[in-house]
C-alpha positions, 0 to 999 in steps of 0.5 A: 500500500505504501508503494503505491501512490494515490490519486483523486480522480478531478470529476470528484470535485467537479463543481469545486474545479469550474470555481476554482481549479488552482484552489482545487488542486492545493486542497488536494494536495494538502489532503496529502494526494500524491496526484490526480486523474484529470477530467478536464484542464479547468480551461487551461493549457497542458503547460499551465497545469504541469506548472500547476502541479509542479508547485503543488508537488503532486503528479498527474496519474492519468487523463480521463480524456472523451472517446470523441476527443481520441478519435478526432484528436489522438496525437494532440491527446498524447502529446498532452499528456507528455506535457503533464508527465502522465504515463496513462491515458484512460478512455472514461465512457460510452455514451448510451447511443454508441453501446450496439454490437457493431459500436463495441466492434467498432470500439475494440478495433480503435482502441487496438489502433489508438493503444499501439499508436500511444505505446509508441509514443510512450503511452499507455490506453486504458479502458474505464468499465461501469455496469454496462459493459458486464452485460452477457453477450449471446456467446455468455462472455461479458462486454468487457471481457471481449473487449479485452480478447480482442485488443492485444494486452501490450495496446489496451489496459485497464483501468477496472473500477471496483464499485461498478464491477460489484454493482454488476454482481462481480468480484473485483478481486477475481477481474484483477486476477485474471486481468494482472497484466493488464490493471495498471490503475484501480478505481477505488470506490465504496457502495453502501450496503443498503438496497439503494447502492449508493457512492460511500467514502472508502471503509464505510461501505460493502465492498471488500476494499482491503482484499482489492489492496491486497491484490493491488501489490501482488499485481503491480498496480502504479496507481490507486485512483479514489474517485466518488461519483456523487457526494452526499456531504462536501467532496473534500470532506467524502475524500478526506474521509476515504484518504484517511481509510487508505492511511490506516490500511496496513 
């Protein structure tokens, strides 16, 4: 645990970004994260957030960055994140209207093009999972496991997050498993073990945090991503809460 560093994914505190994203990165930083997972630039240059950054002492894990913007953009995408110093660029969701069959087959053969055309510039693609994608196919497999049998592990990694794979009835422990190669980024998330399901600050919910911990050492993950969908109290407050859990994990 103590190896690997921590990241706030930015979507987390969205709003407090769109008022102040300088401001924003401070408390980040002063909550004692090692970096951030961006969802956006807050209007700002690449330049101006690695400068950003540099002052904070923190890093930049990834870049959630639209499937749009990779297909229309990728080499812009790629040479942003070499201005960050960020190793990893994360393709975050599938719009509802892009989830046919023929989407999916058309997904896995961009992603298999834009992971080779990132490798080469030194950067790494990963792929972001909700609870849609583990829908069974008609041949039983899951959406995310094709897509993961048909792009090659050295172009497409994984950025699995744990709240959705067990919203879907999955053991996130068994996907790290079986995906070890290829899980270079974890979401952490909580649910609450209520019927409704809800986002949770780490340690306060149903899901087997410290088992995916565990995991996470064995399988060499470089970074661990706390993001919280939606907040019940203040955002910094929800992610405080869930940086202090993560401290107290032996």
């Amino acid at each position: 645990m103590k190896n690997i560093p921590i990241a706030v994914q930015m979507y987390t505190l969205r709003e407090e970004s769109a008022q102040d994203f300088t401001g924003t990165l401070k408390k980040v930083a002063k909550l004692g994260f090692d970096g951030v997972e961006f969802a956006g630039y807050g209007g700002l240059t690449a330049k101006e957030v690695r400068a950003l950054l540099d002052g904070f002492g923190l890093r930049a894990a990834s870049s959630h960055v639209p499937l749009e913007e990779m297909e229309n953009n990728l080499y812009q995408v790629i040479e942003d994140q070499k201005i960050l110093g960020s190793s990893y660029v994360v393709c975050p969701y599938l719009h509802p209207n892009r989830r046919s069959l023929q989407d999916y087959k058309a997904l896995t053969l961009f992603l298999e093009q834009a992971g080779e055309t990132c490798r080469r510039e030194g950067i790494t693609l990963c792929y972001h999972n909700h609870d849609f994608e583990l829908q069974r196919l008609s041949n039983g497999k899951t959406i995310l496991e094709a897509i993961f049998e048909k792009t090659h592990s050295i172009n497409v990694k994984t950025e699995l997050d744990v709240y959705w794979l067990t919203k879907a009835g999955e053991n996130p422990v068994e996907w790290m498993e079986r995906y070890k190669k290829r899980t270079p980024l974890i979401h952490l998330k909580d649910m609450t073990t209520n019927g409704e399901q809800y986002f949770a600050e780490l340690g306060t919910g149903g899901v087997d945090i410290e088992s995916v911990l565990h995991k996470g050492k064995e399988n060499g993950v470089q970074w661990w991503v706390v993001e919280q969908d939606v907040c019940r109290r203040s955002p910094f407050e929800s992610i405080e809460i869930s940086m202090n859990y993560l401290k107290s994990v032996k």
